[in-house]
N, C-alpha and C positions, 0 to 999 in steps of 0.2 A: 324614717317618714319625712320626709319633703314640707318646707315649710310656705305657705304661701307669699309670692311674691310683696302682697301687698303689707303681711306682718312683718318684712324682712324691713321694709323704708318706714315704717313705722319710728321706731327710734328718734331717726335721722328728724325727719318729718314735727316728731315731740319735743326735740331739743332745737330745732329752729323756729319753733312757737315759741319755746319758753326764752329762748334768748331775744328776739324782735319782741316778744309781749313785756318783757322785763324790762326792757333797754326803752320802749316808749312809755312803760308805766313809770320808769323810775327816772327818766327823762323829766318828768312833772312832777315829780317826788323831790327831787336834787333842785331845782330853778327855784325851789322856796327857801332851801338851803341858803343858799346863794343871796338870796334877796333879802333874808331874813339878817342878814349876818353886812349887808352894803346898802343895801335901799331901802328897808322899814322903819329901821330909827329913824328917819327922816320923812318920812311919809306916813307912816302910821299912830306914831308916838311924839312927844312933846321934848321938841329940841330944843328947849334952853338948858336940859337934861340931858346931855348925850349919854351919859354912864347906865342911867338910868334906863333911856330909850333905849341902849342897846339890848338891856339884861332883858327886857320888858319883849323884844321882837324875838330875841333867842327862848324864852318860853313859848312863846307861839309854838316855835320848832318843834320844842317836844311834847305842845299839845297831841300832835297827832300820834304820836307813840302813846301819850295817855289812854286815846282813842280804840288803840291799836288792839289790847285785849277785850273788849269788847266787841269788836268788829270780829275777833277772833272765834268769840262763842258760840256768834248766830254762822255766820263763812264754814267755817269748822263741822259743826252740826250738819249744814246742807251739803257739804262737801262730800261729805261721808254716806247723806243718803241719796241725792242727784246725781252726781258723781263731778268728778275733776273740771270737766269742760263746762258745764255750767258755772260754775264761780269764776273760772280766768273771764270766762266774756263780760261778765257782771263787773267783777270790778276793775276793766279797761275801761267801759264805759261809766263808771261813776268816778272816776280817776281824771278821766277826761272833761269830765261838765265841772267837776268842781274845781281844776285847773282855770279852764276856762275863765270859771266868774270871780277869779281872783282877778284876773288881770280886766275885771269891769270894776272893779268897787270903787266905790269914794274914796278919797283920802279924809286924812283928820281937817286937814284946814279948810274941806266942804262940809264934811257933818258931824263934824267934834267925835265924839267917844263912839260913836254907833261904827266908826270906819273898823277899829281896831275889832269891837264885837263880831263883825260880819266877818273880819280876818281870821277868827278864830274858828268860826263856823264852817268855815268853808274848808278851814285845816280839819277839822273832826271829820269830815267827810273823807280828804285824801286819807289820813289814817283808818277812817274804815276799808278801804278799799285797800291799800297796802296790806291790813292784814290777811285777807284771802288771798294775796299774788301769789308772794313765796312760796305759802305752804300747799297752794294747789296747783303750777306749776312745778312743783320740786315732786309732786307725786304724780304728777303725770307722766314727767323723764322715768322717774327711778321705775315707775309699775312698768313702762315702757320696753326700759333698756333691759339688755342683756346681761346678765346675771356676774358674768365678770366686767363688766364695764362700768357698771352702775355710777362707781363716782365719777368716771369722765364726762358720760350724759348728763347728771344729774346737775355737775357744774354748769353747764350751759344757761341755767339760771341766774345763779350770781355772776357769770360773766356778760350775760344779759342787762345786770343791773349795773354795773363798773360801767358797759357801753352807753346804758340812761346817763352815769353823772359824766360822762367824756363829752356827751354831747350837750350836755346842758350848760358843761364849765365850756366847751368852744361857744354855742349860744351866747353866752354872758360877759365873753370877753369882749368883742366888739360893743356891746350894749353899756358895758364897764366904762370904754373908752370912750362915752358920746359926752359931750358938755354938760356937765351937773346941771342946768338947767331943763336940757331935751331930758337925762337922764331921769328923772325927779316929775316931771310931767306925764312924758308917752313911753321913754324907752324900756322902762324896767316891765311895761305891761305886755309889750310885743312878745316874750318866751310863753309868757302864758295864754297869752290868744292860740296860738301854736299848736295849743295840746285839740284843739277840735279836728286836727288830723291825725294825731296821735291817735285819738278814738278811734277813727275812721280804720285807718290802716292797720288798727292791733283788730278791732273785729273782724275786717274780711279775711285777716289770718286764722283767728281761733275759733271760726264757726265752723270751718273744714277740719278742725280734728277732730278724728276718731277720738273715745271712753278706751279709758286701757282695759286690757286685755283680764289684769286680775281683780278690776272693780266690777267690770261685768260678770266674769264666773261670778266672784261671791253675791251678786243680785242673784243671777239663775239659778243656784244651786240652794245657798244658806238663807239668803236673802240680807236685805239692810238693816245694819244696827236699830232699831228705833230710837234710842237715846245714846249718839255714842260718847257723851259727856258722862258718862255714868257708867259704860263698861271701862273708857278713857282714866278713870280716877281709882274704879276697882282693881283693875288689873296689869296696869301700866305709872301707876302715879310716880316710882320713884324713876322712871325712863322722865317724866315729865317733869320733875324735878331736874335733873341733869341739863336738859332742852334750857330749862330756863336759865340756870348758870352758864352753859356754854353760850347762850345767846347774847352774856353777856360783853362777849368782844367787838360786837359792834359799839360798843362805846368809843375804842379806837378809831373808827369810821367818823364818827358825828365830832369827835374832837378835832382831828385832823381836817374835816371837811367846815364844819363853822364853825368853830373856838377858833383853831390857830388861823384861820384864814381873818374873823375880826383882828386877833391880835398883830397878827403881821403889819396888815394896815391900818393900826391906831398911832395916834401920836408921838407913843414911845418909841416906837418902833420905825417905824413911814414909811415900808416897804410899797408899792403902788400896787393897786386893785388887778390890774391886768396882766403885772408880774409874777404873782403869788396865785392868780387861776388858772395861768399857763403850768403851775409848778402842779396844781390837782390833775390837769388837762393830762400832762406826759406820764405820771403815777397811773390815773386809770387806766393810758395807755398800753404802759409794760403789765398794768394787772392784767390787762385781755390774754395775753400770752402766759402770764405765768398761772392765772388760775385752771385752766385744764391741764396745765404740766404738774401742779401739787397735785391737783383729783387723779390723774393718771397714776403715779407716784403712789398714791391711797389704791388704788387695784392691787397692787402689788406687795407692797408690804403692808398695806389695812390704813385704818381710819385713824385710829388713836396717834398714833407720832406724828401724822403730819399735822393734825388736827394742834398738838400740843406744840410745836414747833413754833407754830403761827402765835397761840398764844401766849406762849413764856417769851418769844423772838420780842412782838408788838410791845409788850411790856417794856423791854431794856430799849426797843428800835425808838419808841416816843421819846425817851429821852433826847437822845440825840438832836431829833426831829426841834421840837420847842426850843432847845439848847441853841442850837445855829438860827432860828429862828431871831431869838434875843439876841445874837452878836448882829443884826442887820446886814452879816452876808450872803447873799442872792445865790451866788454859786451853791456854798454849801447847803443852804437851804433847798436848795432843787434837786442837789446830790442824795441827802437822809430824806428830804419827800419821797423818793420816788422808790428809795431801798425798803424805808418802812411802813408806805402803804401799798407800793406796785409788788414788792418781793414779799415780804416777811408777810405784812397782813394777808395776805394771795391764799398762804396755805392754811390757814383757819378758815379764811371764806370760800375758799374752793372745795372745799371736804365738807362744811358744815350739812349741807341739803342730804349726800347722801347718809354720813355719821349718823346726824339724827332719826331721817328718814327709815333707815332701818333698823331704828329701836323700835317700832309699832309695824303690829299686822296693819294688812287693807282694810279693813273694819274701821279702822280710829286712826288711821296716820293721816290723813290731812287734820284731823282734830287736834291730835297730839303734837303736832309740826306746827300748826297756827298759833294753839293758846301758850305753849312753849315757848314760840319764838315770841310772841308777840309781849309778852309779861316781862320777860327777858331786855327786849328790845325797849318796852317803855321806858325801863332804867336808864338803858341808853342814850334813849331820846332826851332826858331832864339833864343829862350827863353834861350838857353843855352849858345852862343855865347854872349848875353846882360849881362848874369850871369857874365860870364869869364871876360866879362870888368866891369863892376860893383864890382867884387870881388879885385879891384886894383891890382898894376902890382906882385906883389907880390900872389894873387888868395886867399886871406886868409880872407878875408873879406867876412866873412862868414852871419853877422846880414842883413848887404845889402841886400845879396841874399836870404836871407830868406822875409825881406818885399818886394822886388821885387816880390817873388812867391805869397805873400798874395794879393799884389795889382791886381796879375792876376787872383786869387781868385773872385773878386769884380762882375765880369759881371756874370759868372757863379750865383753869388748869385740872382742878377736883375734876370735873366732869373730862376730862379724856384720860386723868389718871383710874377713873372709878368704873369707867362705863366697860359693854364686853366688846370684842371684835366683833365685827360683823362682814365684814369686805368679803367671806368665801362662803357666806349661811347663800344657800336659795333663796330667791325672791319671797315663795311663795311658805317657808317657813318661815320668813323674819316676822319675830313677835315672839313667836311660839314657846320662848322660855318663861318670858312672863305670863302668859296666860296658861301655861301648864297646870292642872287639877285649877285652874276658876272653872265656874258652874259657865253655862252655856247665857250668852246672855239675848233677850228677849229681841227675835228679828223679825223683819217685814218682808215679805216676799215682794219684790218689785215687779 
């Protein structure tokens, strides 16, 4: 039987949404990184404190991961009964406005403590809206793509998002290098005015996609979950359990991205602002290439080893990473950045969307992919703030924070040791073990 021309570009079509929707959503996701970590202590918090101010802008950070499971319940919920394309467009655009009005707000030496409040607010919003990317994105590839390719499409997501912080760390370089005075006024504000294109141009992309193929059958035929929080917890809880461990290697990500980027260039240390986001800039780089080479890698011999690779690799790779760090040389430093976030960490986040993705049917996988990640990911996100006190008051205490990152390593390992293959199951059975003899659960006809 002959397949229609237009399900053939489908794929393709899915996976360069998910990559341009990612890479502009995470584009505005990364530039608070960045900022939180070189321009908030000084602008939002009270600098006769700088120890203090930094630890205080670095929480900000993983407000929005606090955010994130939350954002995940109600995203998740709709995702499952609207379907996939509704959510990416939603929260591109509240991704976008609340970008935006970060780079309007007051500083503290306009309106005292109200600047930092509004900072925070306006972070609870990106983390709502990150919570629905990934996970409805990553089911849009996977429902999409073809059945032995799934991780290579499915990657196209997370390398969508390496693309966000590539461009956000070239952004921020330039803005780095402007005189602490323009810097501290206007220039730290210009990446985030920026994002009112970012909106623009992720929705005239994700308005034209097609509902995949296996969210609509199960509307026309079964119909939609009513509750899929409650078939999700019935009959899939310990796949969601596993979600939330292995999500825990994005902690690697937020350490290397703002922990060691403050530490580099603090006092101890002195490496220059511009030096050390050139060294994130060339890491995201080689990850663009190497994360569809792990995914592809994962078609073939499956999910779990490469998945584990990544994370028992990140574990020993950080060391290094902080290690050359502390000695203030630039070379090597740029040599372990780039092996342990562009290479090593590549193949945990390049397998992650479809590994997980196909622990849950269509019923509950963007549910089980959001609250998963997202629970997962909040740890993550505070990971950085635990760093900064753990690295004593001083922040130089660098071994700490390196076994601190390995120990977060640990559950990711359980979860690719524990979880089943999935890489050769059919699309349209994955799930089907875990919901084998559950009762039928309660659906809506669309």
């Amino acid at each position: 039987m002959s397949v229609p021309a237009e399900a053939v570009g489908q794929p393709k079509k899915a996976a360069t949404a998910a990559w341009i929707g990612s890479a502009l959503e995470y584009y505005d996701f990364f530039i608070y990184g960045s900022a939180a970590a070189l321009i908030f202590p000084k602008v939002f918090f009270d600098e006769s404190d700088p120890a203090t101010a930094t630890l205080l802008s670095l929480a900000t950070f993983g407000v929005a991961y606090a955010a994130r499971p939350v954002g995940a319940l109600f995203l998740g919920h709709f995702g499952d009964r609207a379907g996939r394309k509704k959510i990416m467009v939603f929260t591109l655009i509240l991704m976008g406005l609340s970008t935006f009005l970060i780079g309007c707000l007051p500083t503290r030496a306009q309106v005292g403590t109200l600047a930092p409040v509004l900072l925070v607010a306006c972070r609870v919003l990106q983390g709502i809206s990150a919570a629905g990317e990934q996970a409805s994105a990553n089911s849009m590839t996977l429902e999409h793509a073809p059945p032995n390719r799934r991780g290579f499409f499915t990657s196209f997501t997370l390398s969508g998002t390496q693309g966000g912080q590539l461009i956000a760390t070239l952004v921020f370089i330039p803005v780095a290098a402007l005189p602490e005075s323009q810097l501290l006024s206007w220039g730290w504000r210009v990446p985030f005015w920026a994002s009112v294109v970012v909106a623009v141009v992720g929705y005239v992309i994700r308005r034209k996609l097609e509902e995949t193929p296996a969210f609509a059958k199960q509307a026309a035929t079964e119909g939609v979950v009513k509750l899929p929080l409650a078939v999700l917890l019935r009959e899939h809880w310990v796949d969601v359990l596993r979600v939330i461990g292995g999500a825990l290697i994005a902690s690697v990500s937020t350490i290397f991205t703002v922990w060691a980027l403050a530490y580099a260039t603090s006092d101890s240390v002195g490496m220059s602002r511009s030096s050390m986001l050139w060294v994130g800039a060339l890491a995201n780089l080689v990850a663009l290439a190497a994360i569809p080479l792990w995914a592809s890698l994962s078609d073939r011999i499956g999910r779990r080893p490469v998945f584990l690779i990544g994370a028992a690799g990140s574990a020993i790779a950080m060391f290094g990473y902080l290690w050359a760090i502390s000695t203030g040389n630039y070379p090597l430093t740029l040599i372990l950045g780039i092996v342990t976030f562009g290479i090593v960490y590549s193949a945990a986040n390049g397998v992650w969307p479809s590994f997980y993705g196909e622990m849950f049917s269509t019923r509950v996988r963007l549910s089980g992919m959001a609250i998963g990640t997202q629970i997962g990911f909040a740890v993550a996100g505070f990971a950085v703030t635990f760093a900064a006190q753990i690295a004593g008051p001083d922040g130089n205490d660098w071994s700490s924070v390196a076994l601190f990152t390995a120990a977060l390593c640990i559950p990711p390992v359980i979860t690719a040791l524990s979880a089943r293959e999935t890489h050769r199951i059919p699309t349209e059975h994955l799930g089907e073990r875990a919901t084998r003899g559950a009762s039928q659960p309660e659906t809506v006809t669309a």
